[in-house]
C-alpha positions as protocol buffer text, in pm:
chain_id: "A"
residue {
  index: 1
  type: UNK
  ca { x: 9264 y: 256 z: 17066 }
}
residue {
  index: 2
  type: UNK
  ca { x: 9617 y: 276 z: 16956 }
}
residue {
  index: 3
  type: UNK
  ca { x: 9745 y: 452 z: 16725 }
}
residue {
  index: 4
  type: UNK
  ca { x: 9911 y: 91 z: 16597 }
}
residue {
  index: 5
  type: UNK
  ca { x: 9615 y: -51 z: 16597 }
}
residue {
  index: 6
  type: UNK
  ca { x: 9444 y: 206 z: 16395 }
}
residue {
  index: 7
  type: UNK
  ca { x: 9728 y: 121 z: 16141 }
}
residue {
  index: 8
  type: UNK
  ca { x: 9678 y: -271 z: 16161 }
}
residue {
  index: 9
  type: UNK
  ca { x: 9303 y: -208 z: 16122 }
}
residue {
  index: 10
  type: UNK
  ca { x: 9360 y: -19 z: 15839 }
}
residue {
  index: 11
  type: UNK
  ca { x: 9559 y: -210 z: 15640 }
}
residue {
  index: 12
  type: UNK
  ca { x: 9382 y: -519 z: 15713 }
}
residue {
  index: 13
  type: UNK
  ca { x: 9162 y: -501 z: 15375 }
}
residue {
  index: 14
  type: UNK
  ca { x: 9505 y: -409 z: 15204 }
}
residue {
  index: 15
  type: UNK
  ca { x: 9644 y: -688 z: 15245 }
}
residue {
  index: 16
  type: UNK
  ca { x: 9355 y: -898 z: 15172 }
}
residue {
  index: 17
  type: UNK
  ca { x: 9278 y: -765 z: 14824 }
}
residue {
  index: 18
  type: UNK
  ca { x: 9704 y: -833 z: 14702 }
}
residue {
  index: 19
  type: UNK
  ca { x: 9650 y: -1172 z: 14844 }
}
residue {
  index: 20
  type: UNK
  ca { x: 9315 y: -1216 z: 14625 }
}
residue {
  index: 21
  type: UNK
  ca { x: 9488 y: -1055 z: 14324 }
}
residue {
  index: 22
  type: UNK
  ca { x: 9763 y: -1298 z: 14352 }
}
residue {
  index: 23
  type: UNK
  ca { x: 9563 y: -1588 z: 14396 }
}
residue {
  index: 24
  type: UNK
  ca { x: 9358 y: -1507 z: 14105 }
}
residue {
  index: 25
  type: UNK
  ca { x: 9723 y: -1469 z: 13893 }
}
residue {
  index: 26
  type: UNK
  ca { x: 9846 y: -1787 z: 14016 }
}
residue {
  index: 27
  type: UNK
  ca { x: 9523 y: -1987 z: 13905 }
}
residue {
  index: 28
  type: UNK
  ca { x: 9481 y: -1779 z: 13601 }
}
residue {
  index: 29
  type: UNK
  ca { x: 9868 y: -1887 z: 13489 }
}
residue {
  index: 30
  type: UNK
  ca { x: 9755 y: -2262 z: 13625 }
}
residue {
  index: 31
  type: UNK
  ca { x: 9489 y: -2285 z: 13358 }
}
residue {
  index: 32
  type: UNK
  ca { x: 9694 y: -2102 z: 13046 }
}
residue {
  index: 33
  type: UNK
  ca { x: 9990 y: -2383 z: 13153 }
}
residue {
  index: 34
  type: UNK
  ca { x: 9693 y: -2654 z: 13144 }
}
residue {
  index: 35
  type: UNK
  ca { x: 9591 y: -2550 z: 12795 }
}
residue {
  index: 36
  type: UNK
  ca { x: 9921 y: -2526 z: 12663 }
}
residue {
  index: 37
  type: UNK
  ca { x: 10037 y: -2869 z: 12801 }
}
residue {
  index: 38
  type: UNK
  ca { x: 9658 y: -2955 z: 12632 }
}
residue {
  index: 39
  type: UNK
  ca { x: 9767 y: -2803 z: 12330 }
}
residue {
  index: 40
  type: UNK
  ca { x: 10079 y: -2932 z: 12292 }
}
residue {
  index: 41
  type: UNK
  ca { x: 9969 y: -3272 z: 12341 }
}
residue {
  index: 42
  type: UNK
  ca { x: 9717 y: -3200 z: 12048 }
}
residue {
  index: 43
  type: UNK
  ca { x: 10066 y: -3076 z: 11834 }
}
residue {
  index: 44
  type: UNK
  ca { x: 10233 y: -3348 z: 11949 }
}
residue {
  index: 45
  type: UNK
  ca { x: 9989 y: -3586 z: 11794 }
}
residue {
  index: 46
  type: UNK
  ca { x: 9955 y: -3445 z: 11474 }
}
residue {
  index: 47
  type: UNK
  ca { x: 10329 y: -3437 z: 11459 }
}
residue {
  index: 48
  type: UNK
  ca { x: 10377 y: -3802 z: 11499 }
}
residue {
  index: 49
  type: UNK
  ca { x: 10064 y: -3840 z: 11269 }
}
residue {
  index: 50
  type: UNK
  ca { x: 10241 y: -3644 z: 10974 }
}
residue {
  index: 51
  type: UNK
  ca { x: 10557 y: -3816 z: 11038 }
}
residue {
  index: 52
  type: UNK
  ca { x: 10419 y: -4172 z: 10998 }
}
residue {
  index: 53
  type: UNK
  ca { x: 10204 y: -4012 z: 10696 }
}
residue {
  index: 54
  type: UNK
  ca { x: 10533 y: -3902 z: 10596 }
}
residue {
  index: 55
  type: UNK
  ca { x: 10672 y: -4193 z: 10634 }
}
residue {
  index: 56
  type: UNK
  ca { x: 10460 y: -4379 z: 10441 }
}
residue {
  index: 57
  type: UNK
  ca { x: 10482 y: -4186 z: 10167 }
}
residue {
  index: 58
  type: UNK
  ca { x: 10851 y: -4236 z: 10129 }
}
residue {
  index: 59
  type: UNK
  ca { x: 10786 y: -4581 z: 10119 }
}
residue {
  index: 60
  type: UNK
  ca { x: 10553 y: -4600 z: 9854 }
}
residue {
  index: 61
  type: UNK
  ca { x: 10798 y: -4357 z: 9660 }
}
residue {
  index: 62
  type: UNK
  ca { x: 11084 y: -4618 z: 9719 }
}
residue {
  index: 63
  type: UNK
  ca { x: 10794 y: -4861 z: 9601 }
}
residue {
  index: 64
  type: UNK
  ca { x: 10754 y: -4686 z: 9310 }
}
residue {
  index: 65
  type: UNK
  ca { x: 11093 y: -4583 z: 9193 }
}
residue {
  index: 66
  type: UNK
  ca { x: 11208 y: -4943 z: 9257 }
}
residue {
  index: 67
  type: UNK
  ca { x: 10933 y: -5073 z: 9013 }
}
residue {
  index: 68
  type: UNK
  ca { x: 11021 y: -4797 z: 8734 }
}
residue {
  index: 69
  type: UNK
  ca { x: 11385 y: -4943 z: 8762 }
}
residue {
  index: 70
  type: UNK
  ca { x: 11299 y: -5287 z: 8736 }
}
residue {
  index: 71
  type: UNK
  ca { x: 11053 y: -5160 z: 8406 }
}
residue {
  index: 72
  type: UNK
  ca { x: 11346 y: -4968 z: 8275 }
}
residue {
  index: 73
  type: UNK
  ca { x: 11556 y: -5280 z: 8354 }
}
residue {
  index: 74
  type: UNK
  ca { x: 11328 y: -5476 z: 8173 }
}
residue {
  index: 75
  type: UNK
  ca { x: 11277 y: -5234 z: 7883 }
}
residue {
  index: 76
  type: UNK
  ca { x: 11660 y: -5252 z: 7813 }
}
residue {
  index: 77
  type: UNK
  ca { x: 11692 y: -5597 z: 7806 }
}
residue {
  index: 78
  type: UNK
  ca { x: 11400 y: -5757 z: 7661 }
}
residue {
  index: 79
  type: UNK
  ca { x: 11204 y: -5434 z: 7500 }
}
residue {
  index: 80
  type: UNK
  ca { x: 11481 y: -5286 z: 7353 }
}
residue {
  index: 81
  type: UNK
  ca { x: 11398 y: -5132 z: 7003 }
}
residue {
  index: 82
  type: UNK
  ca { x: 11527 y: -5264 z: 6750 }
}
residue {
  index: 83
  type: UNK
  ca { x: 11853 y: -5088 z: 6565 }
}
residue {
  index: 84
  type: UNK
  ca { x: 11733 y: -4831 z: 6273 }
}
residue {
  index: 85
  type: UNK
  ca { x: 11715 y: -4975 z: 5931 }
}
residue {
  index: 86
  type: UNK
  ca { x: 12027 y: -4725 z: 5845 }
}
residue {
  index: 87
  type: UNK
  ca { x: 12257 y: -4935 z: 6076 }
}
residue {
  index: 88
  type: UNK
  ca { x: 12056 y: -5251 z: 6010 }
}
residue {
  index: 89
  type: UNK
  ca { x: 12253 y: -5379 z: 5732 }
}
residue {
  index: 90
  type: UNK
  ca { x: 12197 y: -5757 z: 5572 }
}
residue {
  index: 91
  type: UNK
  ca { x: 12129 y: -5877 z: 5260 }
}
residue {
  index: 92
  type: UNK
  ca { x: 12037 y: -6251 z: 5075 }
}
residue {
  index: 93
  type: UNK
  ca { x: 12047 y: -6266 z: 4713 }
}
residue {
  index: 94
  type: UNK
  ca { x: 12000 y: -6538 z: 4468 }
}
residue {
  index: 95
  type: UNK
  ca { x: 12074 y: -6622 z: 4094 }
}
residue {
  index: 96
  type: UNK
  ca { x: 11721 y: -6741 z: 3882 }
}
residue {
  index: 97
  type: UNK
  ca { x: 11908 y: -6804 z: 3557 }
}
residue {
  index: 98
  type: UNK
  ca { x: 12214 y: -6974 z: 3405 }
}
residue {
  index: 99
  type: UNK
  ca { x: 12503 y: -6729 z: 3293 }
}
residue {
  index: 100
  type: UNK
  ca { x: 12767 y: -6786 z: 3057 }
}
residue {
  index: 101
  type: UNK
  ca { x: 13059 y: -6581 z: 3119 }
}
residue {
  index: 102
  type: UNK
  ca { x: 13436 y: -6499 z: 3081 }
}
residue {
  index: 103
  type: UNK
  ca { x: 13711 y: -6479 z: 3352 }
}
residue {
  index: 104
  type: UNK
  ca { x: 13661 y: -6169 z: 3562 }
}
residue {
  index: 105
  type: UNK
  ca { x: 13343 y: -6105 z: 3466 }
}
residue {
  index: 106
  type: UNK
  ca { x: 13064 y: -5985 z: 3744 }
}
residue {
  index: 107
  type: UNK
  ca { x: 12813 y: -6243 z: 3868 }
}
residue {
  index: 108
  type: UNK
  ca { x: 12486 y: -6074 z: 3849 }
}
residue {
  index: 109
  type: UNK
  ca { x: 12284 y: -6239 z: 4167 }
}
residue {
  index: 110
  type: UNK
  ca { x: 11953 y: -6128 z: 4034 }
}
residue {
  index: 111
  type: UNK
  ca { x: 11701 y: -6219 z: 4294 }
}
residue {
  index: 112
  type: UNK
  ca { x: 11699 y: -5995 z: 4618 }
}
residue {
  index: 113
  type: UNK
  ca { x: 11540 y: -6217 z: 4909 }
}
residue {
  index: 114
  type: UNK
  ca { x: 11687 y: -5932 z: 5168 }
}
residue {
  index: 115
  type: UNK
  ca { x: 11813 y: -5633 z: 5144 }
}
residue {
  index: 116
  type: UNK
  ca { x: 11817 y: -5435 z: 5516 }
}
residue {
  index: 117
  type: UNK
  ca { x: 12012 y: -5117 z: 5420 }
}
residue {
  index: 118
  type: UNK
  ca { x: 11949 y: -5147 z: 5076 }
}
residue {
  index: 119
  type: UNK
  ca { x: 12329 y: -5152 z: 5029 }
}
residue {
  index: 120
  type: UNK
  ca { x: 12293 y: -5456 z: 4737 }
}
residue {
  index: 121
  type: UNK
  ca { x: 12212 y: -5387 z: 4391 }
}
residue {
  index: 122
  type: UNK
  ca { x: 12047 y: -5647 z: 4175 }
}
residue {
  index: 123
  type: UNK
  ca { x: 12161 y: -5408 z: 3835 }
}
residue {
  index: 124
  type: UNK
  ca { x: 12512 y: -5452 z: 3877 }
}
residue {
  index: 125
  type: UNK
  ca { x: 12585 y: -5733 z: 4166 }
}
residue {
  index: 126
  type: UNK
  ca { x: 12746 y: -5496 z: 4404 }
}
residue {
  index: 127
  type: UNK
  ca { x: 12723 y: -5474 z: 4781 }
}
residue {
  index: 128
  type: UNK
  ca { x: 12840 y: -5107 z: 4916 }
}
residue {
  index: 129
  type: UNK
  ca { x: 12925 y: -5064 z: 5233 }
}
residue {
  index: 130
  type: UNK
  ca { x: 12732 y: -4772 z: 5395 }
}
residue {
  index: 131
  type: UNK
  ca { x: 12764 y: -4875 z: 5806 }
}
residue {
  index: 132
  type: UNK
  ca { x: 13180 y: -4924 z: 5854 }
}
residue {
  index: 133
  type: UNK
  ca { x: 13197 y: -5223 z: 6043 }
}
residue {
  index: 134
  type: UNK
  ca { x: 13284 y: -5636 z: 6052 }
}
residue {
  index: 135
  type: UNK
  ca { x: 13095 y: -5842 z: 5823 }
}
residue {
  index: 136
  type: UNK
  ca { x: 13038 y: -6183 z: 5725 }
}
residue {
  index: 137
  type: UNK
  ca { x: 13014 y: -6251 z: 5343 }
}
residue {
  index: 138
  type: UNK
  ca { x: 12918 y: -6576 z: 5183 }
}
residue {
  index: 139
  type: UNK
  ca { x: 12870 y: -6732 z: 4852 }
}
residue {
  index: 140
  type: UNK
  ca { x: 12732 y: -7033 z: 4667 }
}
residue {
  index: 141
  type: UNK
  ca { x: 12849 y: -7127 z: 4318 }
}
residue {
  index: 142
  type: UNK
  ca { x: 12705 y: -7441 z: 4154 }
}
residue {
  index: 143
  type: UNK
  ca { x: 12791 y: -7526 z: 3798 }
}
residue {
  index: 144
  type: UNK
  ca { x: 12640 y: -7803 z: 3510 }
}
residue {
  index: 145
  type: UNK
  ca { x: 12761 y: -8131 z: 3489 }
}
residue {
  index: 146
  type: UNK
  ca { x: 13130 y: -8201 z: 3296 }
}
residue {
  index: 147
  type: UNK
  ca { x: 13183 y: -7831 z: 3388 }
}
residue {
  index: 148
  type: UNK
  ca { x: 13445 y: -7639 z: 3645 }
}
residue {
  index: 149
  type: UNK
  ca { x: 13416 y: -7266 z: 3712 }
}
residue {
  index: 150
  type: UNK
  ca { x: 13651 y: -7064 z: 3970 }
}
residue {
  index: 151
  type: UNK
  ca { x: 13515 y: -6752 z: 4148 }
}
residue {
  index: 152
  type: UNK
  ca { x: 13610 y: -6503 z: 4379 }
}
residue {
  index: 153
  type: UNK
  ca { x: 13523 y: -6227 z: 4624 }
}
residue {
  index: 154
  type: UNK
  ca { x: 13603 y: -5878 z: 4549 }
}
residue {
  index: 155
  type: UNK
  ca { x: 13678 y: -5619 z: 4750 }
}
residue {
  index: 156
  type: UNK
  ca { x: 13744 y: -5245 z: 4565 }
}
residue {
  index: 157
  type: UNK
  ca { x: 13903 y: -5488 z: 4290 }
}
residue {
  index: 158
  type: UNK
  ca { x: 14119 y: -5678 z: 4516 }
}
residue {
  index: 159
  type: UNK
  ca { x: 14051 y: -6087 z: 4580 }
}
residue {
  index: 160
  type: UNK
  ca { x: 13928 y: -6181 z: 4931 }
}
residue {
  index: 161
  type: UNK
  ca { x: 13865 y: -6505 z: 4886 }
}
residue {
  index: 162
  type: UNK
  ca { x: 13777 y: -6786 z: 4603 }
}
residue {
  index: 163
  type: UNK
  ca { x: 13613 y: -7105 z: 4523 }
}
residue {
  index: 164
  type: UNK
  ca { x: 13630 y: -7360 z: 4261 }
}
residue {
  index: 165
  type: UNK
  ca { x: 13304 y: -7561 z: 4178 }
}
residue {
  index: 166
  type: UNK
  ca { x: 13429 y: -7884 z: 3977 }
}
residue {
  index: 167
  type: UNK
  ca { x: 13232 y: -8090 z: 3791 }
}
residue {
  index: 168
  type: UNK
  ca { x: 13454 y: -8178 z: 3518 }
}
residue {
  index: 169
  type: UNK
  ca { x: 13516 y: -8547 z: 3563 }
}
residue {
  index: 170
  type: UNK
  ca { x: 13172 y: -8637 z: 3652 }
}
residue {
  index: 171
  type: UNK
  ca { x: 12762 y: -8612 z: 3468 }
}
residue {
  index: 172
  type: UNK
  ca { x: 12635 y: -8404 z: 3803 }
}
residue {
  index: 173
  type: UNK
  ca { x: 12625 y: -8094 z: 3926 }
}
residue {
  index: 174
  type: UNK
  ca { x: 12841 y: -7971 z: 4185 }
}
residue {
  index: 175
  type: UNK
  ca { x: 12779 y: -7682 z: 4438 }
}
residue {
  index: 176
  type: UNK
  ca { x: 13098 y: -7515 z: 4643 }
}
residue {
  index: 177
  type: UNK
  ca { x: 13033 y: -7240 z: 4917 }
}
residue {
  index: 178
  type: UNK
  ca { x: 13296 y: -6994 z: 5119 }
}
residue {
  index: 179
  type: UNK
  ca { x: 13279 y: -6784 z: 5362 }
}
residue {
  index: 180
  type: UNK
  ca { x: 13493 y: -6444 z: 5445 }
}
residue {
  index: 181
  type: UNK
  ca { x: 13499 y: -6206 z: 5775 }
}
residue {
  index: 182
  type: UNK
  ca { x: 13614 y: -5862 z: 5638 }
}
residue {
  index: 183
  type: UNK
  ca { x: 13667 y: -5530 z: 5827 }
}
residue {
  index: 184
  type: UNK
  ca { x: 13462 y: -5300 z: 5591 }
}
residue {
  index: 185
  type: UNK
  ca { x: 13464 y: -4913 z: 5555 }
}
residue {
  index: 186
  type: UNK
  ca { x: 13177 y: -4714 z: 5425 }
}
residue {
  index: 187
  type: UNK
  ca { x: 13239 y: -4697 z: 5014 }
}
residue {
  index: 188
  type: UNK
  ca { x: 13360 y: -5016 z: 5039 }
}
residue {
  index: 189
  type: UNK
  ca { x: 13208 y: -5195 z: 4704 }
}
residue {
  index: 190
  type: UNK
  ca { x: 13222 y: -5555 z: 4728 }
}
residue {
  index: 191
  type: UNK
  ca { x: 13081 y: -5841 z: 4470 }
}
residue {
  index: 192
  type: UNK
  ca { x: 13193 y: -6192 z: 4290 }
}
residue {
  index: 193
  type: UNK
  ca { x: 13332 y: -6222 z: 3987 }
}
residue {
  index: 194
  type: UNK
  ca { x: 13445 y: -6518 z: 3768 }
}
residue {
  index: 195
  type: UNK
  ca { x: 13845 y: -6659 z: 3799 }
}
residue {
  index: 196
  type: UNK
  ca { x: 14066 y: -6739 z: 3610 }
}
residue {
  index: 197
  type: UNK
  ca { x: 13992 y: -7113 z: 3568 }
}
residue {
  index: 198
  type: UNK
  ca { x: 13639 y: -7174 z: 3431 }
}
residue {
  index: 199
  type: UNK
  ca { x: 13516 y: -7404 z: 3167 }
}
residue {
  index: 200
  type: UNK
  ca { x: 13114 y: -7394 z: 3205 }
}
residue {
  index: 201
  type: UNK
  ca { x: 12846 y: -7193 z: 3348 }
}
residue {
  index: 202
  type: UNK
  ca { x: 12691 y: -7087 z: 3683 }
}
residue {
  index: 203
  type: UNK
  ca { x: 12377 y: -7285 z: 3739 }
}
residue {
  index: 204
  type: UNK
  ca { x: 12082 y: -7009 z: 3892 }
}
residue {
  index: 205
  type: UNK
  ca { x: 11729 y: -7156 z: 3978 }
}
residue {
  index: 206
  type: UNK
  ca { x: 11454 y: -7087 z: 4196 }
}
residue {
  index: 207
  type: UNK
  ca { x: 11593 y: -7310 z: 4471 }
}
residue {
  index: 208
  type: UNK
  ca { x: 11890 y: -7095 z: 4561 }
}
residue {
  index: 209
  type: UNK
  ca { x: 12168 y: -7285 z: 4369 }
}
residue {
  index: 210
  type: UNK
  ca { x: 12394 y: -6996 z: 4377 }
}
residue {
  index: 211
  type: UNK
  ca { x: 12384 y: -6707 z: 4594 }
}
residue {
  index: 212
  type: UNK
  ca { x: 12536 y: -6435 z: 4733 }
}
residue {
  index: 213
  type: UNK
  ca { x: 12509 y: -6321 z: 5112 }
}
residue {
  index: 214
  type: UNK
  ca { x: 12626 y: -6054 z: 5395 }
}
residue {
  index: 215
  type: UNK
  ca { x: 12499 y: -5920 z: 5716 }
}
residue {
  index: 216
  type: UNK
  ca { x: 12671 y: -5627 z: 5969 }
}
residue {
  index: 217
  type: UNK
  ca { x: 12798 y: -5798 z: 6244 }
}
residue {
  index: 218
  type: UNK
  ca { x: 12967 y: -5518 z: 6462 }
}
């Protein structure tokens, strides 16, 4: 035998064994790809799970937030509570008796029907203003029959406005009302007083004859 074919004899099982070895790699790296590709399968499911999970949950957030809106909405409009008593101001008063008085006197309305704010006094027939603001102020004179009275609206002792209840040419009463929008600042101390042109009395009953009104407008 040859030397070279000593060689080739020899290195026979050599080459063999790297081709096993190899082999063995290649199918070992054959099933870790498998189970990757298997495992990313597996994460690519549970990725598309949690997105439509998430997904779902932002849309019952938007579902949610939406509806709190529309409650909010709601609450503003038609829930709203209602302004505090402090800047709640209005007031009804009427007269129960029949006064006799001279010209400038006060006209004491000495029933209190409402008083939100409690900015009338039924003592001394003043309204004080304690919100600033716009208000409407109204009064209702009625005198006896054969009688005429004049009286006016006071504001800090200046005239706002005046009417004159006359029932001097005829045997019935007579009942005369006004009305006056005034810009008001806090202090302000309004009430009604008697003119200068009277010659009777102010009728008062039960049934609101004469009265004296106001209410915060803005």
């Amino acid at each position: 035998m040859s030397v070279y074919a000593i060689l080739a004899f020899c290195c026979m099982p050599l080459v063999y064994t790297e081709d096993t070895t190899l082999q063995h790699d290649v199918d070992t790296l054959r099933a870790m790809v498998q189970v990757l590709t298997t495992e990313n399968k597996l994460y690519k499911t549970e990725m598309e799970l949690m997105t439509e999970k998430m997904r779902q949950l932002e849309s019952k957030f938007d579902r949610e937030l939406s509806g709190q809106k529309h409650k909010d909405k709601r609450l503003l409009i038609t829930d709203q509570p209602p302004v505090s008593a402090s800047h709640h101001v209005a007031f009804y008063t009427q007269l129960t008796k029949t006064l006799h008085l001279a010209t400038q006197q006060m006209v004491v309305f000495d029933h209190i029907e409402l008083n939100h704010g409690n900015a009338y006094s039924s003592l001394d027939g003043e309204f004080v203003c304690t919100v600033q603001g716009t208000y409407v102020l109204s009064w209702t004179i009625t005198c006896s029959d054969n009688t005429a009275i004049e009286t006016e609206l006071v504001v800090n002792g200046i005239v706002k406005g005046h009417i004159f209840t006359d029932a001097g040419n005829h045997a019935d009463y007579e009942t005369n009302s006004a009305t006056a929008v005034l810009d008001l600042k806090v202090g302000d101390r309004i009430w009604i007083r008697v003119g200068r042109v009277f010659s009777g009395q102010i009728v008062g009953s039960n049934y609101g004859s004469s009265t004296f009104s106001g209410f915060l407008v803005n």
